[in-house]
C-alpha positions in Angstrom: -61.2 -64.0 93.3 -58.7 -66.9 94.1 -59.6 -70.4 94.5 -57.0 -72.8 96.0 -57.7 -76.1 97.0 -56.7 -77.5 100.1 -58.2 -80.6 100.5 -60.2 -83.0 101.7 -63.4 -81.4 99.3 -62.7 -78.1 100.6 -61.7 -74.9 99.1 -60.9 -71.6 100.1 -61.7 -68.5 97.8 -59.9 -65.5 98.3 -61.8 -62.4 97.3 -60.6 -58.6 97.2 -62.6 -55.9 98.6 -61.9 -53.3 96.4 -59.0 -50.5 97.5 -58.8 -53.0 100.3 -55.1 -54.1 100.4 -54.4 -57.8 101.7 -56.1 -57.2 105.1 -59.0 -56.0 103.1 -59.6 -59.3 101.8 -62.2 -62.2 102.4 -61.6 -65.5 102.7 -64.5 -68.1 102.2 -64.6 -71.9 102.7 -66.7 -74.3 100.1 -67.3 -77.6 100.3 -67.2 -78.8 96.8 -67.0 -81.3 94.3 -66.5 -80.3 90.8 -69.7 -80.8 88.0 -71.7 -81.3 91.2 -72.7 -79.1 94.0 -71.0 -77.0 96.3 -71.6 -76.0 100.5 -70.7 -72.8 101.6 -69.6 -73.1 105.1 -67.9 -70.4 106.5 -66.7 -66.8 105.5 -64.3 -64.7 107.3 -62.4 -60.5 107.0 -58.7 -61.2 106.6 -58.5 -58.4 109.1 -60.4 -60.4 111.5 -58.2 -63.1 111.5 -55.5 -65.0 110.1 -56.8 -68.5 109.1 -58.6 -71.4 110.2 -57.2 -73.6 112.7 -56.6 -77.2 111.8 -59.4 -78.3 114.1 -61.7 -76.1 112.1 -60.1 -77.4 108.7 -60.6 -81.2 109.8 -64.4 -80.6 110.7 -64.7 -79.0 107.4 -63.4 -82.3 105.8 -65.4 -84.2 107.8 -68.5 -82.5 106.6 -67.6 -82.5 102.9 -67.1 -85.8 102.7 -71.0 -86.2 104.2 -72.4 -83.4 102.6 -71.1 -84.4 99.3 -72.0 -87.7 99.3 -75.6 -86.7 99.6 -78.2 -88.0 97.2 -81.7 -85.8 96.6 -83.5 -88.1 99.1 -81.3 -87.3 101.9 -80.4 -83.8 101.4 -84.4 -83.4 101.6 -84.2 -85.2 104.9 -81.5 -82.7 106.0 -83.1 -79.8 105.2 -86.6 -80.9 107.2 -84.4 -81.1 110.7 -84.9 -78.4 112.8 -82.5 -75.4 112.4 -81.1 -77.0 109.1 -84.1 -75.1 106.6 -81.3 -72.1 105.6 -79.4 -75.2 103.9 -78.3 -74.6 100.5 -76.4 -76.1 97.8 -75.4 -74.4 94.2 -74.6 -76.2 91.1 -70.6 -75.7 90.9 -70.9 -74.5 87.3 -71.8 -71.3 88.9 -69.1 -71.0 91.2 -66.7 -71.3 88.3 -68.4 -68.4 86.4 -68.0 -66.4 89.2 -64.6 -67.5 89.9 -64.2 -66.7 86.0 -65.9 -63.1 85.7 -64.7 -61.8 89.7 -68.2 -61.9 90.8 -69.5 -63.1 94.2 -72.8 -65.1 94.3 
């Protein structure tokens, strides 16, 4: 796995599929902010297509810099509007083992 960050409190992880090649990889956005929490938001086959458009990359931005900035009592308000229950935020000091040891989570 490859992490590269590209801004804004987004990154973009670059993960192998094994045997693969480079159109056999995945890429997947994270909003993140490190020794806090991390968003995924959006995961995509390399063979599928090429990268995000800027438009895409700017809403991302937008939305890290309001998901990030959430406190306990408002990510509990988030996640009881309708549609928004599949919500989910992991401590970043599990994305870095996994970006450490190759595995996914």
């Amino acid at each position: 796995m490859f992490v590269i960050c590209i801004g804004g409190g987004v990154i973009k992880q670059r993960i192998a599929h094994k045997g693969g090649g480079r159109f056999g990889e995945f890429r997947k956005f994270v909003l993140f902010r490190r020794g806090e929490l991390a968003f995924f938001v959006y995961g995509f086959a390399k063979s599928d297509r090429a990268n995000l458009r800027r438009s895409e990359l700017a809403t991302f931005r937008l939305l890290a810099g309001e998901y990030l900035a959430l406190d306990g009592t408002r990510w509990r308000r988030l996640r009881a509007l309708p549609g928004c229950d599949r919500l989910f935020a992991v401590p970043t000091r599990l994305i870095i083992e996994a970006s450490a040891t190759g595995r996914l989570i």
